[in-house]
N, C-alpha and C positions, 0 to 999 in steps of 0.2 A: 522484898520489892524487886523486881524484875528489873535487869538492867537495862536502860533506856538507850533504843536507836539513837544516835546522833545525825540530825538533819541539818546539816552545814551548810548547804542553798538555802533554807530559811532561814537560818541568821544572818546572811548574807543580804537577807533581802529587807529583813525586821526593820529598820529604820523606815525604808517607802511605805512599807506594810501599814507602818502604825502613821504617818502621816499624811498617808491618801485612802488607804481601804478602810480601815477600822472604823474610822466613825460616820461612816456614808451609810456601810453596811449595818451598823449597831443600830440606828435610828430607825429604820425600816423596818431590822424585824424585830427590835423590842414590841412595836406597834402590832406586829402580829401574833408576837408571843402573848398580850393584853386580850387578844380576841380570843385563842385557839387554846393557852396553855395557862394561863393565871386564872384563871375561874374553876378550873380542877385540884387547884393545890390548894395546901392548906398555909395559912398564916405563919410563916418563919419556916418553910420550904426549902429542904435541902437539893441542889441543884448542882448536878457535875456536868461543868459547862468542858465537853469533848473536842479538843484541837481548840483551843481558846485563843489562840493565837496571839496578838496584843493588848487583849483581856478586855476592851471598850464595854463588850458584851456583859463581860463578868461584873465590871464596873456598873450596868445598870440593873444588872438583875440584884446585883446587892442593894445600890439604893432601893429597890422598891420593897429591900424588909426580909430577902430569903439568904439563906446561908449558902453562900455560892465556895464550890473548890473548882480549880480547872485546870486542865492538862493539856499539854501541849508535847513536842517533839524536840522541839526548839528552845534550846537556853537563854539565847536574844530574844526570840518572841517573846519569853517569860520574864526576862529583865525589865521590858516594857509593860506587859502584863501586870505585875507588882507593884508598878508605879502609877499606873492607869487607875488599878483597883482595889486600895492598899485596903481594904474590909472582905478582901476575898484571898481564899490559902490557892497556893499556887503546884504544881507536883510535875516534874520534867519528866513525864513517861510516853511508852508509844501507845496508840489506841486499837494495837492486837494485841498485846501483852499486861496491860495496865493492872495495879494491883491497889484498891482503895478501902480503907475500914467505913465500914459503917455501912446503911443503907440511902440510896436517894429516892426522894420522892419525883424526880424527872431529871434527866438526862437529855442536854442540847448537845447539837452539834453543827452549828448553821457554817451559812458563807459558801456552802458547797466541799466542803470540809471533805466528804465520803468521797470525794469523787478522786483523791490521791489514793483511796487504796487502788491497789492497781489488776487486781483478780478477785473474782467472786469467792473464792476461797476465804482471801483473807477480808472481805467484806462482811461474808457469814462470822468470822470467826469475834469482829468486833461487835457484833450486835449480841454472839454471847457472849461479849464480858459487860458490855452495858448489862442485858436482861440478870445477869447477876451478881448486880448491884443495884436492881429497883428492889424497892418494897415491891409487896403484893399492888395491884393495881397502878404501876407505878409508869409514866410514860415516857414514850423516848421520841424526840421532835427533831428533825433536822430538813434539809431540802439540798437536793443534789443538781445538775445542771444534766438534762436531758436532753437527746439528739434531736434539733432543730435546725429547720432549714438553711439558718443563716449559720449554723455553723460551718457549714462549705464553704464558706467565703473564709479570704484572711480579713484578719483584724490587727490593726495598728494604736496603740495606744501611747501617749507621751506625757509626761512629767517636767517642765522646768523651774528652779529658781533661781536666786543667785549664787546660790554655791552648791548646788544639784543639779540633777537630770536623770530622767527614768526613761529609758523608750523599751517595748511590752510589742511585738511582733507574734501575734498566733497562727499557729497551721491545724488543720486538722485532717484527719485520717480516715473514712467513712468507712474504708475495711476493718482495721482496727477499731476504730469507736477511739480512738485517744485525740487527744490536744495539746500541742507543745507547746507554752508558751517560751519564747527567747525570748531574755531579758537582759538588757545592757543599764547600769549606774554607772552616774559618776559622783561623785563626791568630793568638795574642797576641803582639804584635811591641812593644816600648817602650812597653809598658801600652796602648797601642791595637791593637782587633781590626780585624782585617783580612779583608776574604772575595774567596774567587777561585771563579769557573764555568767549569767547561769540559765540554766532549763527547768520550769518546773510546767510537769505532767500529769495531765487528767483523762480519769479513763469515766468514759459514758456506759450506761447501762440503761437496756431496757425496762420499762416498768415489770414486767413478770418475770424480772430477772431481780428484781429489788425486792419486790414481796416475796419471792421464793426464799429468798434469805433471812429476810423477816422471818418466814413460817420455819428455816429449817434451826432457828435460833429458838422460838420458843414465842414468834408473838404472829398473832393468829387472830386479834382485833387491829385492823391498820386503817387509816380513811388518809388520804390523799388533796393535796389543792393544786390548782394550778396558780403557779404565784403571780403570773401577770392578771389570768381572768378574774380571781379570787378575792387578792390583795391589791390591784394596781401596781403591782411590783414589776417598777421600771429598768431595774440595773442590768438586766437580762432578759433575753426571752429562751424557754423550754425548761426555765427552772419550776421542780413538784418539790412541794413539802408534802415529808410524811408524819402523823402522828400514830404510833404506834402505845399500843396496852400491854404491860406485861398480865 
């Protein structure tokens, strides 16, 4: 097993993660997954849910009956993950290096997950470690956040309870194609507050820059959605799901 990157701004962040994003996002695209990816599998479907994050996901592809494993970067995200998903195995690897027995018959990777690799390089390089670990005809689903208008603008997002606080400040970089999010917590911990900063960064990619990668990995059946015209998918606009065929 390959020794896994340690992503210390993800655990950092795992706690907001898993009690504002995970199950917003989970709900949304299971409902797409039922359209696009569950009428190709077969009954007790092995499924390596990629960058799993705090597993909500993994959690509902197991209820619906498939043999879910998931991988993340993140020790904390996985801590939650385990708990979220206790019917699904859990494996702390990175998703350019990963190392899994067996074969799957589909490979997720949603939420926008691809969009931390941060060069096409190492984006080709994950689509061959998915493509070899499908079965023969086996597919790989995910959907990435594409450059859209509104990404030129900033975006402010906030968080409070009574003994939290998230605030979520984006810029983005039209030369580069990247977006920073700054993110400031606080947390009450034994009646003292506590705050943590970090940065997490997402690189944009052209669409013929994404199939390119596809095709130089090994997958050369791809179909495309747009998730807002497609699905009604609100949480975003310029996010494409892809489902690829090994």
């Amino acid at each position: 097993m390959s020794t896994p990157v340690i992503y210390s701004d993800y655990d950092r962040f795992a706690w907001f993660y898993n009690k504002y994003w995970g199950n917003e996002f989970s709900r949304t695209a299971l409902a797409i997954f039922q359209v696009v990816l569950f009428p190709h599998l077969p009954a007790g479907a092995r499924i390596l849910d990629l960058c799993c994050g705090t597993g909500q996901i993994s959690a509902g592809l197991a209820g619906c009956g498939f043999d879910v494993t998931g991988i993340d970067g993140s020790e904390a995200m996985l801590n939650f993950a385990r708990a979220n998903a206790p019917r699904a195995e859990f494996i702390h690897a990175d998703a350019r290096s990963f190392e899994v027995p067996g074969e799957f018959h589909a490979v997720i990777s949603p939420f926008d997950s691809l969009n931390h690799i941060m060069n096409i390089d190492e984006l080709t390089t994950v689509f061959r470690n998915v493509h070899s670990v499908l079965a023969d005809d086996g597919i790989l689903l995910f959907d990435m956040n594409m450059e859209d208008e509104s990404e030129k603008l900033g975006q402010s997002i906030d968080f409070v309870g009574h003994d939290h606080a998230c605030i979520v400040k984006a810029t983005y970089n039209p030369n580069e194609m990247i977006k920073r999010y700054n993110v400031t917590m606080f947390r009450l911990e034994e009646g003292c507050w506590q705050r943590s900063d970090l940065s997490l960064i997402q690189r944009y990619y052209e669409l013929n820059q994404v199939l390119g990668a596809l095709s130089d990995a090994g997958f050369n059946r791809v179909r495309t959605y747009d998730a807002r015209r497609e699905f009604g998918f609100t949480i975003s606009d310029g996010r494409m799901f892809y489902l690829a065929r090994k």
